[in-house]
ROKOL-633163 format. One record per residue: x, y, z of N, C-alpha, C in turn; residue number from 1. Coordinates in steps of 0.001 Angstrom, whole numbers, plus 524288, in hexadecimal, padded with zeros to 5 digits. Each point is the difference from the previous one (the first is absolute). Example, Ala and Ser with C-alpha at 12.3 -4.5 7.8 and 13.67 -1.06 7.14 Angstrom:
2
[[83386, 7E9C6, 81E78], [7FC86, 804A6, 80000], [80384, 804B0, 80000], 1]
[[7FEA2, 8041A, 7FD30], [80334, 804A6, 8003C], [7FCFE, 80442, 802DA], 2]
END
This chain:
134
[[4D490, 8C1E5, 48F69], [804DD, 801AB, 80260], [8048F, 7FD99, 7FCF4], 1]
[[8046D, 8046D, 7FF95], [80406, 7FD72, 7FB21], [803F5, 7FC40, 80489], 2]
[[80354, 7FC0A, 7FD7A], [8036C, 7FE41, 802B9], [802A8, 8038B, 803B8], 3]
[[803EB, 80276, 7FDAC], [8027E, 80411, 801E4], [7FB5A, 80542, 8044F], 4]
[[7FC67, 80129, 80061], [7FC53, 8003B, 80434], [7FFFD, 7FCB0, 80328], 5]
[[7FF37, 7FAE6, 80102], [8000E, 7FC2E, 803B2], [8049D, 800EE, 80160], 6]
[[80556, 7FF3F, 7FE06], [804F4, 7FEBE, 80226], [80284, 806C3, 804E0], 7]
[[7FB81, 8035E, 7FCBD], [800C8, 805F6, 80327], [7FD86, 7FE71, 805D9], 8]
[[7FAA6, 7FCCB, 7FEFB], [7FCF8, 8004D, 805B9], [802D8, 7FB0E, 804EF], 9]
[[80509, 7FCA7, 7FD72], [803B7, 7FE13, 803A6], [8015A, 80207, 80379], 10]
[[7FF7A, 7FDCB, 80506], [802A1, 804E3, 804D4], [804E9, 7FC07, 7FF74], 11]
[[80544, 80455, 801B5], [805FD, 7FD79, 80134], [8019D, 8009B, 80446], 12]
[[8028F, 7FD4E, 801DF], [802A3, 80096, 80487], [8064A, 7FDFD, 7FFC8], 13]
[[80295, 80107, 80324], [803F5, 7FE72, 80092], [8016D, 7FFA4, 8065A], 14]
[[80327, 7FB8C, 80061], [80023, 7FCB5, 80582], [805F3, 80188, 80096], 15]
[[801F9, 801D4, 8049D], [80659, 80029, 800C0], [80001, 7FD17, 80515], 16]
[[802F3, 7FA2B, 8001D], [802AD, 7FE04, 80464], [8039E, 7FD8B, 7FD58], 17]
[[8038B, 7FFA0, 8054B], [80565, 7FC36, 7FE90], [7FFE8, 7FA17, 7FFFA], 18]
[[7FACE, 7FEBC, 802CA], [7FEE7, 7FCDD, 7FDB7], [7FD2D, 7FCBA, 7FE14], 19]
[[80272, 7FCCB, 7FBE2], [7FD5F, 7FEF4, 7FAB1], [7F97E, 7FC69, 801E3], 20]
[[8017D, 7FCD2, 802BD], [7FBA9, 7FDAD, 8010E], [7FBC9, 803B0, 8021C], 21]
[[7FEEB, 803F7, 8033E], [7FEE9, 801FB, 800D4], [7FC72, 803DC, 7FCAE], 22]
[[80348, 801FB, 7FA74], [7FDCB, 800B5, 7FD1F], [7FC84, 7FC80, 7FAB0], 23]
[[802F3, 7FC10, 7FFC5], [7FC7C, 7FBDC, 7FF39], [7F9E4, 7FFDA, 801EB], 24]
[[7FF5E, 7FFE2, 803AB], [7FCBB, 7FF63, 80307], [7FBCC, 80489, 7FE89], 25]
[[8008D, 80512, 80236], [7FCB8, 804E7, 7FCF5], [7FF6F, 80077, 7FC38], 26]
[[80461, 7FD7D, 7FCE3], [7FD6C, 8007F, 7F8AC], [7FC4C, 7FCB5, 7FF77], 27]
[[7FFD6, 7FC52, 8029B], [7FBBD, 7FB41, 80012], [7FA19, 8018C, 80081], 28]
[[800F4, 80210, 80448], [7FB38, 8049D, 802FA], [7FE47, 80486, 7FC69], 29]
[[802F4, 80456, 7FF4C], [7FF4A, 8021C, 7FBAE], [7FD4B, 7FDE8, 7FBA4], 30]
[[802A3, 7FCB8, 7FCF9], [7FE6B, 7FF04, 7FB45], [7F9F7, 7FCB5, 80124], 31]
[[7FE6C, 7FDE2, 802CC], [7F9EA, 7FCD5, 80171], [7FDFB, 80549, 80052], 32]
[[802E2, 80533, 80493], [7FBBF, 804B1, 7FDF9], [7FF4C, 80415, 7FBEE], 33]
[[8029E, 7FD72, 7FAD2], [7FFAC, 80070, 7FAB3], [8033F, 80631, 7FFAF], 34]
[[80632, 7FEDB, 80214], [8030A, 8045D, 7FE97], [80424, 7FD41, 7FDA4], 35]
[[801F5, 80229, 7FDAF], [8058F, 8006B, 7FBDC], [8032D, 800FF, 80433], 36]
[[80553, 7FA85, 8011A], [802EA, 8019E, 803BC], [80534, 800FD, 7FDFD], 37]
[[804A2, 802DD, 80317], [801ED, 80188, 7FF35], [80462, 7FF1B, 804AF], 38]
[[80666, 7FE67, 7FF2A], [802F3, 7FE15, 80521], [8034C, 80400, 80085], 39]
[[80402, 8024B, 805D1], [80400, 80117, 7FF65], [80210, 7FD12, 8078C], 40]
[[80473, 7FE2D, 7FDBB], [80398, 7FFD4, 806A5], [80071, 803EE, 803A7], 41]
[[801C5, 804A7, 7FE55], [80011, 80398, 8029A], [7FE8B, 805E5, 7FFF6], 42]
[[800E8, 8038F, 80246], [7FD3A, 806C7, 7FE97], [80339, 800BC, 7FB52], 43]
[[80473, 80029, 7FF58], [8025E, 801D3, 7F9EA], [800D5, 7FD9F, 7FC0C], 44]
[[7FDAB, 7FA39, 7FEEE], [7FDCC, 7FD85, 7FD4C], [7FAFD, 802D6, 7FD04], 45]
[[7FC75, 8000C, 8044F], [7FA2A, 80076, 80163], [80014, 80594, 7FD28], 46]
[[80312, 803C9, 80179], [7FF44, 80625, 7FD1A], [801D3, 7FD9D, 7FB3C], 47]
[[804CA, 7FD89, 7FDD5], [80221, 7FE6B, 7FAE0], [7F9E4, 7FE09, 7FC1A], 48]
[[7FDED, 7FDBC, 80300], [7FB4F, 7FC30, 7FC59], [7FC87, 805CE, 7FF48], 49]
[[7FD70, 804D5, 804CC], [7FE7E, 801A4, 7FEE4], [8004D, 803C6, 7FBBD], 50]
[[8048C, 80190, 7FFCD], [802A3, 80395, 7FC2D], [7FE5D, 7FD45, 7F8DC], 51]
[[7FFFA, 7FB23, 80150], [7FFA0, 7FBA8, 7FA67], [7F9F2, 8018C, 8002C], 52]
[[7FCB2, 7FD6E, 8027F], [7FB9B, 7FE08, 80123], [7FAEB, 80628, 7FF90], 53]
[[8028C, 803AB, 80218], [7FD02, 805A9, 802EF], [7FBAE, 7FD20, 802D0], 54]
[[7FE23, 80479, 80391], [7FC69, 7FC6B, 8021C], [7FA82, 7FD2F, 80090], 55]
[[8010C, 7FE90, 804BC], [7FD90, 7F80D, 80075], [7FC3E, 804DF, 80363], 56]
[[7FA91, 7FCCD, 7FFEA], [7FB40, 8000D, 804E1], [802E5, 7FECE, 804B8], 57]
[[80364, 7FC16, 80152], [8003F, 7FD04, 80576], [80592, 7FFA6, 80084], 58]
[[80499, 80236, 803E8], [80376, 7FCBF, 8007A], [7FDE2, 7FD4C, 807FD], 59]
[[800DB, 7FA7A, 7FCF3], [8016D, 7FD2C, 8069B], [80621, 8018B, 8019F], 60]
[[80027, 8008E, 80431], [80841, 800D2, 80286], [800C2, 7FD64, 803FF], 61]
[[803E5, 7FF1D, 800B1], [801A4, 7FE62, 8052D], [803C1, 80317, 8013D], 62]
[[7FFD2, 7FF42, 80662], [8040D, 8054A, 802E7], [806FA, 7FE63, 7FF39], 63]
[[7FF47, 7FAE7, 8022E], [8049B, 7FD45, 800F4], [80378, 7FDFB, 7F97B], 64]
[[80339, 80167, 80043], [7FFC1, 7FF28, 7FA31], [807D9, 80193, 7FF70], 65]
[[802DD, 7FC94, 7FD04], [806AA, 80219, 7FF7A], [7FEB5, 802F5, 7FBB0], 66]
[[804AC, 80483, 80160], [7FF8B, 80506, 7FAB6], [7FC3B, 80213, 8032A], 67]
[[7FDF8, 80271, 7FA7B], [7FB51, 8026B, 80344], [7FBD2, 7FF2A, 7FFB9], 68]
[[7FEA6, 80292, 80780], [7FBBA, 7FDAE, 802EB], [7FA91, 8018E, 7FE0A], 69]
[[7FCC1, 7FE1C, 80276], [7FA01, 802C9, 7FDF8], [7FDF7, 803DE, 800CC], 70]
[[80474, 802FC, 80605], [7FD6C, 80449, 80192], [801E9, 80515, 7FBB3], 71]
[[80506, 7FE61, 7FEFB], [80307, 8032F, 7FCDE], [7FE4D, 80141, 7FA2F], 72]
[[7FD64, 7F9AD, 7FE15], [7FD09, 8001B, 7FAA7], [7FAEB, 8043F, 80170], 73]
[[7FDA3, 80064, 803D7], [7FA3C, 8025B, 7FFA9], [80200, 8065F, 801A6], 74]
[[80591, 8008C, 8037B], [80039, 806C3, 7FD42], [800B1, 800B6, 7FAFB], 75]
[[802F2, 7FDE0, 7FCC7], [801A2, 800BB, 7FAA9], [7FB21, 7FF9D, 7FC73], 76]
[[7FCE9, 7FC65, 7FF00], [7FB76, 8013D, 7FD88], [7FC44, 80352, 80253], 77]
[[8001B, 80214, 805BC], [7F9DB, 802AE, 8011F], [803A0, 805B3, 7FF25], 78]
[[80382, 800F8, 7FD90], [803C5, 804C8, 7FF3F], [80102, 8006D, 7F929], 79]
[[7FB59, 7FD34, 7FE89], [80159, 8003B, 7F984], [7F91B, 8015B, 7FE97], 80]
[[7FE26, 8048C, 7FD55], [7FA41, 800DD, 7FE6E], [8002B, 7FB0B, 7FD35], 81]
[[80221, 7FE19, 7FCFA], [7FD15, 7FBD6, 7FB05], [7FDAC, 7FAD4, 8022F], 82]
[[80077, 7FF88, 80693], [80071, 7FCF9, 801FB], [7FB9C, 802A1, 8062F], 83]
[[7FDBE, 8026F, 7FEB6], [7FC68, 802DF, 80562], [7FC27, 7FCDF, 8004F], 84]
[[7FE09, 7FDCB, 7F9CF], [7F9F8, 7FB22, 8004D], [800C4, 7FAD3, 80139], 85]
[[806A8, 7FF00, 800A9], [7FE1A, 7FB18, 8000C], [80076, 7FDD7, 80748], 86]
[[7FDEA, 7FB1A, 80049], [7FD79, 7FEF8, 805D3], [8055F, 7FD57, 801DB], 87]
[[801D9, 7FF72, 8042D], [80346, 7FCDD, 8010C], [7FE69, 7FE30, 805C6], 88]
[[800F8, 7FA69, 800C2], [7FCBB, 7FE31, 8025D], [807B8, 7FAEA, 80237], 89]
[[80030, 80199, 804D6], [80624, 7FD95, 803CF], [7FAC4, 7FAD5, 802AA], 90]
[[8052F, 7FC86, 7FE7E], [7FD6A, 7FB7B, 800B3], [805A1, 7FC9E, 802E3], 91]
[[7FFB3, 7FF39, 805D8], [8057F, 7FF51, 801C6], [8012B, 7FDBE, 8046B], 92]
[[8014B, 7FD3B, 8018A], [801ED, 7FC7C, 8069D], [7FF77, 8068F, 804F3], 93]
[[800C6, 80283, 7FF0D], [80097, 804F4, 802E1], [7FB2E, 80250, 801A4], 94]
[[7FD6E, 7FEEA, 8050D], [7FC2F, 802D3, 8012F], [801A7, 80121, 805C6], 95]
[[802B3, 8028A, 8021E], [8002F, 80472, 802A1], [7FCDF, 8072D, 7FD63], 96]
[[7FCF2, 8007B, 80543], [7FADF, 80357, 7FFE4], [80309, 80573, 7FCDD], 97]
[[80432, 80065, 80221], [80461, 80493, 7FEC6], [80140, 800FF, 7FB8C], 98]
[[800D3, 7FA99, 7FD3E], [8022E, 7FF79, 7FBB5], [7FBE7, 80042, 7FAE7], 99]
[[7FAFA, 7FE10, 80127], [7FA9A, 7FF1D, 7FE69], [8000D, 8065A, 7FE47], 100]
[[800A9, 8015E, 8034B], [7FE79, 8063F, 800DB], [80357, 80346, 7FC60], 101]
[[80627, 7FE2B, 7FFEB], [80247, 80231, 7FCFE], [8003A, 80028, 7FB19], 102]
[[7FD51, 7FB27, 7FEDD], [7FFEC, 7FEEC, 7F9FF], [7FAC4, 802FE, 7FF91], 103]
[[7FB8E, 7FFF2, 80330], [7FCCB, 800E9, 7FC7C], [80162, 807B2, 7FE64], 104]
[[80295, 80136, 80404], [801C3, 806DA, 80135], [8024E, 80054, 7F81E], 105]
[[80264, 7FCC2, 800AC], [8050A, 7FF2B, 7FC0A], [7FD4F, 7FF55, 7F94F], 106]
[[7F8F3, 7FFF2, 800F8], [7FECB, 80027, 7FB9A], [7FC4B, 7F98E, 7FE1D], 107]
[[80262, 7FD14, 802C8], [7FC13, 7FA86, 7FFD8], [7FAB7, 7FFB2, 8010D], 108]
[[7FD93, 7FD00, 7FAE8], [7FA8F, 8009B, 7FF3A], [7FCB2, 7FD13, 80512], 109]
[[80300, 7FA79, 80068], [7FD8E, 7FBEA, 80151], [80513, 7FC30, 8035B], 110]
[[7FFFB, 7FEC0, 80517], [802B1, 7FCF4, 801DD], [7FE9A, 7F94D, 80324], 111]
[[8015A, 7FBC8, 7FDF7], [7FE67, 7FBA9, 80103], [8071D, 7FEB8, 8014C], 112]
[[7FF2C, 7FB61, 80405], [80377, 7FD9F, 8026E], [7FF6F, 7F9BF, 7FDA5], 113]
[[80563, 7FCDD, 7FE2D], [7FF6C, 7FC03, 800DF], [7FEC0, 7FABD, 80352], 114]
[[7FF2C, 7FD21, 7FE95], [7FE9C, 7FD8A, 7FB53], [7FAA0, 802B1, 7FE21], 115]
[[7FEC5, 80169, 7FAE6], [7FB67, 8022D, 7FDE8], [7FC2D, 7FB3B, 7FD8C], 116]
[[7FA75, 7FFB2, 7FFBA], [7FE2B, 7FD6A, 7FD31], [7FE5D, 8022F, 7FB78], 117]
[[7FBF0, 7FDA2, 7FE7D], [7FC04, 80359, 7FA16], [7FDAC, 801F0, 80233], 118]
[[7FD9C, 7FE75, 80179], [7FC2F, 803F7, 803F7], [80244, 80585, 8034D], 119]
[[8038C, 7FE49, 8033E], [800D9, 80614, 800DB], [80478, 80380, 7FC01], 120]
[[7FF71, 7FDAF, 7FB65], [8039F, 802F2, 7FCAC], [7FC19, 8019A, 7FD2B], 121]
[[7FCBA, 7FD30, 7FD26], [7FA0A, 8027C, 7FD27], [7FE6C, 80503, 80411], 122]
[[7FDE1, 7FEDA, 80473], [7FF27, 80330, 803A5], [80391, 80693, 7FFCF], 123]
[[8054C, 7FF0D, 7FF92], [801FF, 80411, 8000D], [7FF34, 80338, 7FABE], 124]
[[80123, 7FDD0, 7FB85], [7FEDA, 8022F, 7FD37], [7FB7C, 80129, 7FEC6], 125]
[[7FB91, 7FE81, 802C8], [7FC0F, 8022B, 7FF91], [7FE1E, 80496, 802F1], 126]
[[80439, 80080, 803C8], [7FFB9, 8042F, 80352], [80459, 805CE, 7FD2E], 127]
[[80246, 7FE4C, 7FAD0], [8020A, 804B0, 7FE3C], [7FC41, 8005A, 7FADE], 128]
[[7FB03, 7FD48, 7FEE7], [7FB93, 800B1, 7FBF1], [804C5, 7FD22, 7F9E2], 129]
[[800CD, 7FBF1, 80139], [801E7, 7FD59, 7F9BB], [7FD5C, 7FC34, 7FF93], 130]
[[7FC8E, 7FC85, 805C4], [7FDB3, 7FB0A, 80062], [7FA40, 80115, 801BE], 131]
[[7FBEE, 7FD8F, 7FDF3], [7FC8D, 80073, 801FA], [7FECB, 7FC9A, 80450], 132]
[[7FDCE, 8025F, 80343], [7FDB0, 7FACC, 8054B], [7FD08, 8005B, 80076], 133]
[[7FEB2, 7F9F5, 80272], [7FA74, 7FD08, 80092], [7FC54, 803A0, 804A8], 134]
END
């Protein structure tokens, strides 16, 4: 397998919260489950990187977010074809059943509530097929 083969079979993701620690934290996670991470603060950040970047296997989001929000980032990408494969997976203080509901209506792969561990973040993404589980 050539270098550049290996560096193709990298899964990416990109993490959007406002905040930093926060994302700290999932890149941490991420990267132990051997992805290439990727940051933005907010949804028009987060489209800015994608536009650079095209897309990632994984974005993590959060709902709550200044500028724009996460719900607003996941119409704008699930409203772009170049962007139909990739998984997005709202990861957020917000679990009202309603709201759960709306995001997932809204195109969300995978919804976990904070605080997240490895475990139920492996878990999720293993529930949109990027992670294998035990």
């Amino acid at each position: 397998m050539t270098e550049r083969h290996e560096m193709e079979d990298t899964m990416r993701a990109l993490v959007i919260d406002d905040s930093k620690a926060m994302r700290m934290l999932l890149k941490r996670e991420l990267v132990a489950l051997g992805f290439e991470v990727f940051e933005a603060g907010e949804g028009q950040e987060a489209l800015s990187r994608l536009a650079e970047l095209g897309a990632v296997d994984v974005v993590l989001v959060d709902w709550t977010m200044p500028g724009m929000d996460g719900m607003t980032f996941v119409h704008q990408v699930r409203a772009e074809a170049a962007y139909e494969e990739m998984r997005v997976v709202m990861i957020t203080s917000e679990s009202d059943p309603a709201q759960i509901f709306h995001a997932l209506m809204a195109g969300v792969d995978e919804y976990a509530t904070k605080p997240i561990t490895r475990e139920a973040l492996a878990e999720k993404l293993g529930l949109v097929g990027l992670v294998e589980q035990d």
